[in-house]
N, C-alpha and C positions, 0 to 999 in steps of 0.2 A: 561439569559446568558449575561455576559458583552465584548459586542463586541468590545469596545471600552478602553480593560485593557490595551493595550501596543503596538501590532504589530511591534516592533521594528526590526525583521524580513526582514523587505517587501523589495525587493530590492536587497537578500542576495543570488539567486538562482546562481548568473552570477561567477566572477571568485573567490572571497571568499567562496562559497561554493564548486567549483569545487577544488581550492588547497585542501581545508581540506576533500576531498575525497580521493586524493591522497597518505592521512597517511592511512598505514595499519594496526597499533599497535593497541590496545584498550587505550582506555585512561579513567582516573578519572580526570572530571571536578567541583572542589568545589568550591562554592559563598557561601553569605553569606548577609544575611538579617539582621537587627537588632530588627525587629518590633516582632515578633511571639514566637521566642525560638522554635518553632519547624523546625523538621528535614525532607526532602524527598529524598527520594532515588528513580532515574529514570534510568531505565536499558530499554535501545536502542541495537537493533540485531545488524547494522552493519552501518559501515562507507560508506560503497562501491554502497550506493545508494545515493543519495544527498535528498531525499525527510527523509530521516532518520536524514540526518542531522539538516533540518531545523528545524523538528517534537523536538528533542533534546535541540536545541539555544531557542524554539519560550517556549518551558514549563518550562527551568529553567529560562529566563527573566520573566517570569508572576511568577514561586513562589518566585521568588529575591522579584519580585514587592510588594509582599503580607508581605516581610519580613521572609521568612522560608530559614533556610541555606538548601544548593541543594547538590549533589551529584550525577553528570552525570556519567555513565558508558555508553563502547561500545563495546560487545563482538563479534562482526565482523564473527556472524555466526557458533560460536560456541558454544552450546549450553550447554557444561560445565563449560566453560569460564565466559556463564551467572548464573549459578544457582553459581558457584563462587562467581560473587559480588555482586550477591543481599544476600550471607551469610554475606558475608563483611557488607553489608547494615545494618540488622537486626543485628550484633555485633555494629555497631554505633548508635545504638538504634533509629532509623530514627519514625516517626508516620506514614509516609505513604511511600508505597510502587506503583510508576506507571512502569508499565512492559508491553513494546511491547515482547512479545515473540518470539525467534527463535524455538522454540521445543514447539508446544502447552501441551505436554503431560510429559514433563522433570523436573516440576517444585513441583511439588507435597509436595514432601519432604522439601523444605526448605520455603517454603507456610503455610507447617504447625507450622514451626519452626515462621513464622512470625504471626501469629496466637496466638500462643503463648505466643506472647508478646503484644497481642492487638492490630498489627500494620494493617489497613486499607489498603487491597489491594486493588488497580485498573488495569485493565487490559485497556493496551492502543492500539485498532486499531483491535488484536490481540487474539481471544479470549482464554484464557486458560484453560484445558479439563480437567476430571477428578478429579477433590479438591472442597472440600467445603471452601475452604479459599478464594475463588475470592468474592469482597465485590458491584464491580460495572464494569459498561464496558461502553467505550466512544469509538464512531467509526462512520463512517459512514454506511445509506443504503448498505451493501457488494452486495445481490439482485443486487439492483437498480445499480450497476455497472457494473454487466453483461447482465443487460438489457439494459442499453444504448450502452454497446458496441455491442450487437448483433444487435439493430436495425438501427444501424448506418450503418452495414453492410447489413441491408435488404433495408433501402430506397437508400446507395448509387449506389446498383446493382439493384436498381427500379426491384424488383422482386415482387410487385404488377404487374407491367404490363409485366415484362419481364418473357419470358419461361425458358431462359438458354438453356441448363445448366451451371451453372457456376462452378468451382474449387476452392474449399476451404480447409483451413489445420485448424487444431484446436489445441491451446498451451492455459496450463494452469498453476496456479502458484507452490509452492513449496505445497506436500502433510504433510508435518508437521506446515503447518498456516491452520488458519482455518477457514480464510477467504478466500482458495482455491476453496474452492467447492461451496460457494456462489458465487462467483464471474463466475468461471464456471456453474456452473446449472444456475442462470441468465441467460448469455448468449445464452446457450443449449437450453432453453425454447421457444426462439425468432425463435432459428435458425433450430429446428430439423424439425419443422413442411415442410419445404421448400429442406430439405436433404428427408424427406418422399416422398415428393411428385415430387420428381428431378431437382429441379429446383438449389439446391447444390450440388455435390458431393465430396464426402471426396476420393479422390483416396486412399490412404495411408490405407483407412479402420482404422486410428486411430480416435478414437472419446468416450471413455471411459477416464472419469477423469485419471484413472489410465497410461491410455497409453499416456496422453496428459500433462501430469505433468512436472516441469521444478526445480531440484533441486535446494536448495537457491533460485531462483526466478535468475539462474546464466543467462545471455546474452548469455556467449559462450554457454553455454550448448544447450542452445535453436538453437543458431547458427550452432554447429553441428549436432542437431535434423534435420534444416531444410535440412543442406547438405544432409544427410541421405535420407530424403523424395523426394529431386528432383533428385537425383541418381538413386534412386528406382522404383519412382515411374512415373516421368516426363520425361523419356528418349524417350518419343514417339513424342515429338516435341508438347505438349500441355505443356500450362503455369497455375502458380497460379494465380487465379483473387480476391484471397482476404484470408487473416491470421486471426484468431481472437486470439490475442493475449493480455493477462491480464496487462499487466505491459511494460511499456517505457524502462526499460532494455532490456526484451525479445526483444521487438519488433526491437532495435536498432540491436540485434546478428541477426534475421530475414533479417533483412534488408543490414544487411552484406553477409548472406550468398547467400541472390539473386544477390546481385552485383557481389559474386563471380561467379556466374552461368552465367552472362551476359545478366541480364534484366537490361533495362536501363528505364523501365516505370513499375513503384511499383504495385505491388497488394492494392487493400484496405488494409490497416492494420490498426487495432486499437490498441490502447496503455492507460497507467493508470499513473495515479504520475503529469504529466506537467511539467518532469523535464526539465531543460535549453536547452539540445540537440534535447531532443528529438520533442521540440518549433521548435525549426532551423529546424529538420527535415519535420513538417507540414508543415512551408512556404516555404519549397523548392519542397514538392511533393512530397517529399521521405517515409513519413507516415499519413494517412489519420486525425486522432484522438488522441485524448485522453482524458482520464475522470479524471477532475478538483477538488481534494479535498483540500480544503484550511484547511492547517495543524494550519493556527496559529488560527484560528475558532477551533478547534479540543482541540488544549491547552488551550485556553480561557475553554472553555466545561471543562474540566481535573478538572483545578484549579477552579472552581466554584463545582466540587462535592465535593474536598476536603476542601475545606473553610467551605461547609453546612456539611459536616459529623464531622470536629474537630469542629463544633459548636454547635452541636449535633440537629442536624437539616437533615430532610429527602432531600436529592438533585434533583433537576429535574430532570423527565427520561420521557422517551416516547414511550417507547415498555417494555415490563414485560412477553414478550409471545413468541421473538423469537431466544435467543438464551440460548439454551439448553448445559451446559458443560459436560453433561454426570451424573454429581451431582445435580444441581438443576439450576435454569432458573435465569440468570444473571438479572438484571436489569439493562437498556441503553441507552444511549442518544444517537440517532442516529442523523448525519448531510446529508445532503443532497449531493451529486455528480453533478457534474455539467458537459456536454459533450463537448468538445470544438475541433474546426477546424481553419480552416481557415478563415472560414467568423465570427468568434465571440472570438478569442484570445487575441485581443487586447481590447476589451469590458472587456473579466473576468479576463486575467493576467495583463493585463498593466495596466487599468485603474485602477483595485483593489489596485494597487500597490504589486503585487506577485512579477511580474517580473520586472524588468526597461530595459526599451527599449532600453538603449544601449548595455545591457550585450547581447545583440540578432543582433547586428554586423549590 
């Protein structure tokens, strides 16, 4: 993998990416390469996360770089909106096709339509279910992301040596990705053994993917879940001592709605993405964690499948066994996750150059 294609990125998390979150529209972004003559079409779910954004800037600067004209789309969470312009796409006769999915299961049909025309799909981040048309899958460990968020919350309540019991709430991501349920069962894996044994308990009694799910991956939604549960279920004068929450949005609505509750000393929370705020919120104590996927590693990876597949060459991958779309077993390059707090943020975000240390105040 070439780590060393471009990174032009680094540095973008702070108020330029925070403005260009603030547009709600979908937009089409076209560049244009001179080197290749070929076409890519990349369809992004949504604006209204920043790590979406970056994922978007950091893949079409790498196939600019290769010389392939690009074609950004961002259907902001609608999942007609998307199978819309990747039609669009497949009518500008694109070669390849990279798609974070909003609707794992929505796509089918104009999959086929790209199929049709020879076009190379890749699924990015994201896995897409159901179709024999997905050709490759670039992602990270999904597992390995609810494993570190779980044990983060096992060693910070040192429940090796502690009895407890402690209070926990359990949130998880959007049940149309499908990196929801790895990222939960991860977690679940670390943590039920110690819910078995009392040493957590779920007051709430929610602890079924189903009941723990968080529409869109939305902040508020979570944020009224939490209301919900401490109204409910916390009115006996006992607190949360810790959240396991998938994603840095949620956890940010979490962390609103305990403030509205009047705790002023956080539960453990974990979090995913290492988006800018939710940085500020680690160094301030306001959220425990979060788990570090360097997205321009992730486009790097992208753009090296598709360079070896229009070259008619097998791509690197490194798992062939685990993820299943319901049609037949994707083949993956999986990237590594990385856990990050307080005592190592400036080690993976700063020094990596993710973040620059001034957009962090």
């Amino acid at each position: 993998m070439n780590v060393n294609r471009r990174h032009l990125m680094t540095g973008t998390i702070g108020a330029a990416a925070v403005a260009m979150i603030a547009s709600a529209c979908a937009s089409e972004d076209e560049g244009g390469g001179s080197g290749s003559g070929k076409k890519v079409g990349i369809a992004m779910p949504t604006k209204t996360s920043e790590r979406w954004i970056l994922d978007g800037d950091n893949l079409k600067a790498s196939f600019e770089d290769e010389g392939y004209e690009v074609t950004l789309q961002y259907a902001n969470d609608v999942a007609a909106d998307q199978v819309s312009q990747i039609e669009t796409m497949v009518g500008q006769n694109v070669d390849v096709l990279v798609i974070a999915a909003i609707d794992n299961k929505s796509l089918s049909g104009v999959l086929a339509q790209a199929k049709d025309q020879d076009i190379t799909v890749i699924a990015y981040d994201r896995l897409i279910l159901d179709t024999p048309d997905v050709d490759y899958y670039a992602s990270f460990d999904n597992t390995k992301v609810g494993t570190l968020q779980g044990t983060y919350l096992v060693e910070a309540l040192d429940l090796a040596n502690q009895a407890g019991p402690f209070n926990i709430e359990l949130f998880a991501g959007a049940l149309t990705d499908n990196n929801a349920p790895y990222f939960f069962n991860g977690a679940w894996a670390v943590l039920e053994p110690f819910v078995t044994e009392g040493k957590l308990v779920v007051k709430s009694g929610q602890t079924t993917l189903e009941q723990v799910a968080t529409e869109n991956w939305d902040g508020a939604i979570a944020q009224e879940r939490m209301d919900n549960i401490l109204s409910n279920f916390y009115n006996d004068g006992s607190v949360v001592d810790a959240v396991l929450s998938p994603f840095d949005g949620i956890s940010r609505g979490i962390i609103a709605s305990l403030q509205g509750s009047g705790y002023t000393t956080m539960p453990v929370i974990t979090g995913q993405d290492a988006e800018l705020e939710s940085v500020k919120y680690i160094i301030s104590g306001l959220q425990a964690m979060t788990v570090y996927k360097d997205t321009r590693l992730l486009a790097d990876t992208t753009v090296d499948m598709v360079l070896a597949v229009l070259d008619g060459k097998t791509p690197d991958i490194n798992d062939e066994d685990t993820y299943d779309n319901g049609d037949h077993v994707i083949p993956a390059f999986l990237l590594e996750p990385v856990s990050v707090d307080v005592t190592n943020y400036e080690v993976e975000l700063i020094d990596s150059g993710y973040i620059d240390a001034a957009d962090l105040g």
